[in-house]
C-alpha positions in Angstrom: 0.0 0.0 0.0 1.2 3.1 -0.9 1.6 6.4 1.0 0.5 9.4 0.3 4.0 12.1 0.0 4.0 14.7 2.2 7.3 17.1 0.5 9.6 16.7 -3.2 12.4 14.8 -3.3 15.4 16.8 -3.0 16.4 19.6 -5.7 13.3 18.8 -7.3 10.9 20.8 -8.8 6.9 19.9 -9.0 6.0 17.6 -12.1 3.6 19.2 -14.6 0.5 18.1 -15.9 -1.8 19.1 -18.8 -5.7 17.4 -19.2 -7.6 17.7 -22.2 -11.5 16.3 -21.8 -14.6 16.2 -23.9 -17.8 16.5 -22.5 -21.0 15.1 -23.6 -24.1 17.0 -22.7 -27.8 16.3 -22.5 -29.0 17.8 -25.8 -26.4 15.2 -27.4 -24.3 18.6 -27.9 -20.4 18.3 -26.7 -17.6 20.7 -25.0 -14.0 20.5 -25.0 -11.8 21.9 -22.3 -8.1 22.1 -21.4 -6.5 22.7 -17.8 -4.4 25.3 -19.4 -6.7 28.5 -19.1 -5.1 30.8 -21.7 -6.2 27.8 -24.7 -8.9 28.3 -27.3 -11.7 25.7 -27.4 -14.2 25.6 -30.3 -17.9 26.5 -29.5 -20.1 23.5 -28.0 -21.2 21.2 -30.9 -22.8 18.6 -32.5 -19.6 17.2 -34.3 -18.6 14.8 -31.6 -16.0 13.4 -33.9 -14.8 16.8 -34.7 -14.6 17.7 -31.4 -12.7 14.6 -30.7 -10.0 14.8 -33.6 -9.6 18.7 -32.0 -9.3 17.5 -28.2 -6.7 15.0 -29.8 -4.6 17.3 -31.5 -4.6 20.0 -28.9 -3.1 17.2 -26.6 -0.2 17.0 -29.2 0.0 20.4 -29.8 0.8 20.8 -25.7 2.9 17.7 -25.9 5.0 19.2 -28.7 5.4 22.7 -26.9 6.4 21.4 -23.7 10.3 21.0 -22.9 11.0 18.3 -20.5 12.9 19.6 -17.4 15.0 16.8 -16.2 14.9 17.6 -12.3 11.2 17.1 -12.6 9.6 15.7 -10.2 7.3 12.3 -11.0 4.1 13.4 -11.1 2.7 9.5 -10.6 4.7 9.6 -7.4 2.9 13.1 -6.4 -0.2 10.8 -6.8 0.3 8.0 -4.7 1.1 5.8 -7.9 -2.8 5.5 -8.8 -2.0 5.1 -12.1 -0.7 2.1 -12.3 -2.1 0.7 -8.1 -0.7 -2.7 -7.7 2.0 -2.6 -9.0 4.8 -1.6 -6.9 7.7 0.4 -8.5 10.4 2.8 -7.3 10.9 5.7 -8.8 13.8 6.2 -11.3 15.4 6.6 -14.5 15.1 10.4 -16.2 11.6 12.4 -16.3 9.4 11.8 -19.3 6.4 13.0 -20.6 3.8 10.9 -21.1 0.6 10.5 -22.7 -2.7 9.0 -21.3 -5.9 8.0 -23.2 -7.7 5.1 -23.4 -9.0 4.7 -26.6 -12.1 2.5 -25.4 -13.6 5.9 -23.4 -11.5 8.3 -25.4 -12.8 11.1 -23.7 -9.5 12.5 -21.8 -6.1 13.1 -22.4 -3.7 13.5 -19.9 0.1 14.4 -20.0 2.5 14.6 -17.0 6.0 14.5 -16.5 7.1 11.2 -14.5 10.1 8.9 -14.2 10.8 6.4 -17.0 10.0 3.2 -14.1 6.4 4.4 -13.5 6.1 5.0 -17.4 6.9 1.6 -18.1 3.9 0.1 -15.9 1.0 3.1 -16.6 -1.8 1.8 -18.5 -3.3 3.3 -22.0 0.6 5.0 -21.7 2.8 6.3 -23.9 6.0 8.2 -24.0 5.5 11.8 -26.1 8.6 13.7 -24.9 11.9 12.9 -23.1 14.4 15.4 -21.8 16.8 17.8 -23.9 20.2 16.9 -23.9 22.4 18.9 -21.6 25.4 20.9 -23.5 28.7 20.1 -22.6 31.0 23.1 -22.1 33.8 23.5 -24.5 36.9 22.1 -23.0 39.5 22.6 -25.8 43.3 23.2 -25.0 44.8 26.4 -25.5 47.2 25.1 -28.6 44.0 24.2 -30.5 42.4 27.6 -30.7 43.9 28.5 -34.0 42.7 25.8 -35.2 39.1 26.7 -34.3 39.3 29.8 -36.3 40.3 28.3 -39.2 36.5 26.3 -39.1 34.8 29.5 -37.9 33.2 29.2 -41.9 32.1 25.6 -41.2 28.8 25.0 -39.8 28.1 24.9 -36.5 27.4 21.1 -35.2 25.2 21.9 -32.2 21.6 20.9 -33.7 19.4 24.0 -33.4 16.6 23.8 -30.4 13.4 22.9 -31.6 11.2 25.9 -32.0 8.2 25.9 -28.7 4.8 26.0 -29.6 3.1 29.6 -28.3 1.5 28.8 -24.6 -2.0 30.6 -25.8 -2.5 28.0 -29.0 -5.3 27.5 -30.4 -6.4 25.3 -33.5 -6.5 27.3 -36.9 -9.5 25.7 -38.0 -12.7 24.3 -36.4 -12.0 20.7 -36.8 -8.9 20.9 -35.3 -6.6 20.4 -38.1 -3.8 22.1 -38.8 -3.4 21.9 -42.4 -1.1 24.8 -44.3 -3.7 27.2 -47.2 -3.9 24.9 -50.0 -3.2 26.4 -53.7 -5.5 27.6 -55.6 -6.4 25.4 -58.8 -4.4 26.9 -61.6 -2.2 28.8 -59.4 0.6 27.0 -59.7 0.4 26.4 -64.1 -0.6 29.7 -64.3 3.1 30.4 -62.8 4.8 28.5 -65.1 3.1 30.1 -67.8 3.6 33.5 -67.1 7.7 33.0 -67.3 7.1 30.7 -70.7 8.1 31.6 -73.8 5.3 33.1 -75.9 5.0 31.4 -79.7 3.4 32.7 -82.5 4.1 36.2 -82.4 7.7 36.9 -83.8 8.4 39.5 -86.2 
């Protein structure tokens, strides 16, 4: 049985958790909302499965957005290890973020960040996110600085981060996609047209 903890684990910081649910009303009508209070939701609706493929995608679009901090503390822990009771783990490995949704009441869609040994054993689980890499200080010796300068025009090896997702998102369109403007029929021959050589008409 497990306890209930009273304070972090040392130099930690609290685990964070995002929850995406659809709700199904009376008049057959449904509402989607997001424990993050500065997100868009569309207007309550009919389109169930609309609704659905937009609570979906907003749970990825968090899930992309979020950076994993690695002195995170396991949010399953926090929680007395209800999501996966009886089965008795101890916490370790690096923080994760993780996914929950079971596809049989897909109605909610959770995300927290908890160790990789409590990830393992959570049900209707999966692993969206791990933590950035840490950068390792440059430690070359003194009599290899020249020839540093000399690959100053090379490019730079360190991947770029990946660009975060604005905290406010909404989805662009009502169903939740996120498709880019499609061209306009034509558009595109029109183009190649208009730089084409035009026949008939020498003098």
């Amino acid at each position: 049985m497990s306890t209930t903890p009273t304070e972090l684990p040392t130099g930690r910081t609290p685990g964070r958790t995002w929850t995406v649910r659809l709700t199904g009303h009376a008049d057959r009508t449904a509402t989607v909302s997001c424990s993050t209070s500065a997100c868009t939701m569309p207007p309550r609706s009919r389109d169930v499965a609309g609704l659905r493929r937009f609570a979906a995608l907003h749970a990825a679009s968090h899930a992309k957005a979020a950076r994993v901090r690695e002195r995170a503390s396991c949010q399953c822990w926090t929680q007395s290890c209800a999501a996966h009771e009886g089965m008795r783990v101890h916490c370790s490995g690096s923080t994760v973020l993780v996914l929950r949704h079971d596809p049989a009441v897909a109605r909610v869609w959770h995300l927290a960040e908890v160790c990789a040994a409590c990830a393992k054993v959570m049900t209707h689980t999966r692993v969206v996110g791990l933590p950035a890499p840490t950068a390792r200080p440059a430690t070359a010796a003194p009599e290899l600085q020249p020839e540093r300068s000399e690959r100053a025009g090379q490019r730079d090896p360190t991947p770029a981060a990946p660009a975060a997702v604005a905290v406010g998102f909404s989805s662009p369109t009502p169903n939740g996609g996120d498709e880019a403007p499609r061209r306009a029929p034509g558009q595109a021959r029109r183009g190649r047209r208009r730089g084409a050589p035009r026949g008939g008409q020498r003098r």
